[in-house]
VEXTIBA-948444 format. One record per residue (C-alpha): residue number from 1; x, z, y negated. Coordinates in pm, 1 decimal. Example, Ala and Ser with C-alpha at 12.3 -4.5 7.8 and 13.67 -1.06 7.14 Angstrom:
residues 2
<1, <1230.0, 780.0, 450.0>>
<2, <1367.0, 714.0, 106.0>>
END
This chain:
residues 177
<1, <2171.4, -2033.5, -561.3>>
<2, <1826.7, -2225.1, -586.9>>
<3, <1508.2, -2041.3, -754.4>>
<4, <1356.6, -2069.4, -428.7>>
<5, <1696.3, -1900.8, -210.8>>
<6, <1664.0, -1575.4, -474.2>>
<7, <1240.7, -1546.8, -432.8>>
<8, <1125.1, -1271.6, -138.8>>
<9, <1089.4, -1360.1, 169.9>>
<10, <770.2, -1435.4, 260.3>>
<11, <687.8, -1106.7, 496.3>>
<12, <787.1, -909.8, 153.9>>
<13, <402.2, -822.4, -0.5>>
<14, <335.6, -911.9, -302.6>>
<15, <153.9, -733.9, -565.1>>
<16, <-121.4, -813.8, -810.9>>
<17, <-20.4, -848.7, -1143.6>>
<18, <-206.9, -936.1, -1474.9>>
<19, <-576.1, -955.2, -1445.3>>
<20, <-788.4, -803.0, -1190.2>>
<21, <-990.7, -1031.8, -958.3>>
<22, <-1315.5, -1046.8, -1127.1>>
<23, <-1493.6, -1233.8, -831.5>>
<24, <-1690.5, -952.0, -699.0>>
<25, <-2017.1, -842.1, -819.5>>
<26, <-1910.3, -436.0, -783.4>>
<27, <-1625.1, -329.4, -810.1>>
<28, <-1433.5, -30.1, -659.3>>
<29, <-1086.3, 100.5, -826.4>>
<30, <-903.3, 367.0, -650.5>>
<31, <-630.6, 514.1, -814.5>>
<32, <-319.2, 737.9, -715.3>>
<33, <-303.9, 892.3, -1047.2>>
<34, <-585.0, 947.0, -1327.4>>
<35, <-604.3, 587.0, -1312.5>>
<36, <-726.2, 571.8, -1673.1>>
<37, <-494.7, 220.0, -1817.8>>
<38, <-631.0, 35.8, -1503.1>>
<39, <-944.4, 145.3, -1571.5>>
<40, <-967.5, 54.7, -1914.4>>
<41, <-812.5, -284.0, -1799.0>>
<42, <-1087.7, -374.1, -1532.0>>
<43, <-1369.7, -286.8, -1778.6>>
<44, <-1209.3, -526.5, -2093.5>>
<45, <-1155.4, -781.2, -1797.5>>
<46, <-1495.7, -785.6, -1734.1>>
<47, <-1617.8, -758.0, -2026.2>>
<48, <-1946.7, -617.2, -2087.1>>
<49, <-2068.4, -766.3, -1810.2>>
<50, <-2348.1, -589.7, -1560.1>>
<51, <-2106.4, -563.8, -1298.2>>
<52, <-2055.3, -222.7, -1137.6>>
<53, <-1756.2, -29.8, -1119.0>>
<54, <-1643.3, 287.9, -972.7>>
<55, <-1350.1, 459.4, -979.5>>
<56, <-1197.5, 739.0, -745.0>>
<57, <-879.5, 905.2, -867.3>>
<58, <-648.7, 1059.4, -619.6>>
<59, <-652.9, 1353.2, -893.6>>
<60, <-1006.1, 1431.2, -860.6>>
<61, <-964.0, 1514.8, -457.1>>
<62, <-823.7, 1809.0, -284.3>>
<63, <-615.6, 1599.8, -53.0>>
<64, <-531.4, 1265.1, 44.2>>
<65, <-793.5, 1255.8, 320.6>>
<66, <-1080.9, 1405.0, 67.2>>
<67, <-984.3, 1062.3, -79.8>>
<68, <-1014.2, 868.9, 232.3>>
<69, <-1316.2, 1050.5, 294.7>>
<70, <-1503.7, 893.9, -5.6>>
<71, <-1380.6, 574.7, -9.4>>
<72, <-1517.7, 531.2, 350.5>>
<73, <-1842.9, 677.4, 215.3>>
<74, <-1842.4, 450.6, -72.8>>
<75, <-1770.4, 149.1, 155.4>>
<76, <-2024.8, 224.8, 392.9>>
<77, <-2297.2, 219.6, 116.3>>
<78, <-2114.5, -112.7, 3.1>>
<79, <-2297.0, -449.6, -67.8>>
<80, <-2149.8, -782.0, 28.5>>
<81, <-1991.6, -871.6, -312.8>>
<82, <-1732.6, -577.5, -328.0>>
<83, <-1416.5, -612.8, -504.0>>
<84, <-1190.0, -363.2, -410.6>>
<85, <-894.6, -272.0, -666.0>>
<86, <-642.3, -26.5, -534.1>>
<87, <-298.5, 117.3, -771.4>>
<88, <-69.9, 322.7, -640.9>>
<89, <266.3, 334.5, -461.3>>
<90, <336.0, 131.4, -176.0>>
<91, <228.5, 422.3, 85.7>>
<92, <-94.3, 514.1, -113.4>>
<93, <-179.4, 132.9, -123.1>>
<94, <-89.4, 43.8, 265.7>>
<95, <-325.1, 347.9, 404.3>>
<96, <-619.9, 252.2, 195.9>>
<97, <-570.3, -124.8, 262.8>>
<98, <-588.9, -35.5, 643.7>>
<99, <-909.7, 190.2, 612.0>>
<100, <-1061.8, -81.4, 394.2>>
<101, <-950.3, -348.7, 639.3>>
<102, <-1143.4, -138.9, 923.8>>
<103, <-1438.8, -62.2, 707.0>>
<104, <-1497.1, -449.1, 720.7>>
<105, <-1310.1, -561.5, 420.5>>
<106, <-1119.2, -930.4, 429.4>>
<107, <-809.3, -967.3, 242.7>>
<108, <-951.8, -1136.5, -25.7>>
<109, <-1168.4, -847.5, -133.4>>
<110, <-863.3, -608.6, -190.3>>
<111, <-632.7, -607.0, -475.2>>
<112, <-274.1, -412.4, -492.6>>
<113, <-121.1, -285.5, -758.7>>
<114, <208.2, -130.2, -697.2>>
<115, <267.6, 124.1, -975.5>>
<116, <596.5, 258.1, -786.7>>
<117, <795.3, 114.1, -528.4>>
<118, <1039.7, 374.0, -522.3>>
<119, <865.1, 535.2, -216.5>>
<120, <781.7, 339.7, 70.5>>
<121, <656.7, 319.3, 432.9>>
<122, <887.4, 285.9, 723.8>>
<123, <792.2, 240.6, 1063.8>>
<124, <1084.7, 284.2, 1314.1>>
<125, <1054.0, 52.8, 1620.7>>
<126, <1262.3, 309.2, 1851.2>>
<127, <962.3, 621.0, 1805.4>>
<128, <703.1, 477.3, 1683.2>>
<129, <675.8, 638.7, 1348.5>>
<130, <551.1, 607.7, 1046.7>>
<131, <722.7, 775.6, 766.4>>
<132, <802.3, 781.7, 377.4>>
<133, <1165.1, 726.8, 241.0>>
<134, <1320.1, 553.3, -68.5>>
<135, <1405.9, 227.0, -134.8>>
<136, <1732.8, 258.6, -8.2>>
<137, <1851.5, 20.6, 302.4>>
<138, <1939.5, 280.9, 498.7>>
<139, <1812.1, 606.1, 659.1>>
<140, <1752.4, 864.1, 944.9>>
<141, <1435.6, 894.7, 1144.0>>
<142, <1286.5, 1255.6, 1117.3>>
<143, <1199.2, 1238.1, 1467.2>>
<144, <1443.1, 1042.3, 1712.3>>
<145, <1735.1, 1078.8, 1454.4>>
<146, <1842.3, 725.1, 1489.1>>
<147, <2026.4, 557.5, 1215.2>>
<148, <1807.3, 317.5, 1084.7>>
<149, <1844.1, -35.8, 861.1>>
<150, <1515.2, -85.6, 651.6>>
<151, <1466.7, -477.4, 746.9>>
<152, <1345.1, -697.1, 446.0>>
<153, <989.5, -749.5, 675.4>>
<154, <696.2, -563.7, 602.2>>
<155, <405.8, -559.7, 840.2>>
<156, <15.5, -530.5, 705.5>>
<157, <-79.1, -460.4, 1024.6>>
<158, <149.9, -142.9, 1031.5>>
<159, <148.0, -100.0, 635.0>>
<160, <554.0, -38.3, 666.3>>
<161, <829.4, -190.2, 657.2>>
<162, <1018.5, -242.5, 974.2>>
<163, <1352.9, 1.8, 1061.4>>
<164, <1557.0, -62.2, 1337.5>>
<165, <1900.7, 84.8, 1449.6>>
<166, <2185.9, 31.3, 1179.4>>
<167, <2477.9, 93.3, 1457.7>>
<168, <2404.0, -31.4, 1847.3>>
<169, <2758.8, 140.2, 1950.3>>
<170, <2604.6, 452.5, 1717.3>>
<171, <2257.0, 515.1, 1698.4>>
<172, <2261.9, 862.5, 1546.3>>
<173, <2417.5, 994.0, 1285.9>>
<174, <2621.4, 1234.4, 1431.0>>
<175, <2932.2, 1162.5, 1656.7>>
<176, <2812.7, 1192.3, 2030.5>>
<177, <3059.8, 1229.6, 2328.6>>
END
């Protein structure tokens, strides 16, 4: 098997690793947990330089959408020049990316860091929803109850991977007549 046979296929995402993207003139961090490593990495990365940065921990907030409710505050205030830096797992990542990506940010202005990808978006193609499972290749859907393969494509535009019916002859779990 070739180096290039064993790499991810190419609608796998792939994470930021090393450095962060100093090419903004502010930067934003958003964090799942306390966030203080990462933090402590973007300010040695840049240095001592006049940048800004600002950091939101998912700690600091009541709730997941207290979160979402200052990050959209913070973007609308935003400059052009923002450098948004985002660590979490896979689910906390894909919702901000989207909110960011509808705020006005391009692809280039957002950095992911997975920290776990243990817990991940699924999006099943039979209901049309969105929910959070393990790694494994294999699951239920909480709401149609359709077996489901986790396919090896993930869609940004979703922010989940793909699941589609495991068994055609079975779709759900249990034995039907």
């Amino acid at each position: 098997m070739s180096d290039a046979t064993a790499e991810l296929p190419t609608s796998i995402p792939r994470y930021h690793r090393g450095q962060p993207s100093l090419l903004g003139i502010n930067h934003l961090l958003v964090t799942q947990d306390a966030g203080v490593a990462k933090r402590a990495q973007l300010h040695a990365a840049l240095n001592g330089s006049p940048q800004c940065v600002t950091h939101l921990a998912q700690t600091e907030y009541a709730s997941p959408a207290a979160l979402q409710r200052a990050l959209l505050d913070q973007l609308c205030r935003a400059s052009v020049g923002l450098q948004l830096h985002l660590s979490g797992d896979e689910a906390f990542l894909w919702s901000l990316h989207a909110l960011a990506c509808q705020a006005g940010l391009q692809a280039d202005e957002i950095s992911l860091y997975c920290t776990d990808a243990t817990r991940r978006p699924v999006y099943c193609v039979h209901c049309a929803t969105l929910q959070y499972a393990s790694a494994s290749a294999q699951l239920q859907c909480r709401h149609c109850a359709v077996g489901l393969e986790v396919r090896r494509h993930f869609s940004e535009r979703l922010g989940a991977y793909l699941g589609v019916c495991a068994d055609a002859d079975q779709p759900y779990a249990e034995v039907r007549p």
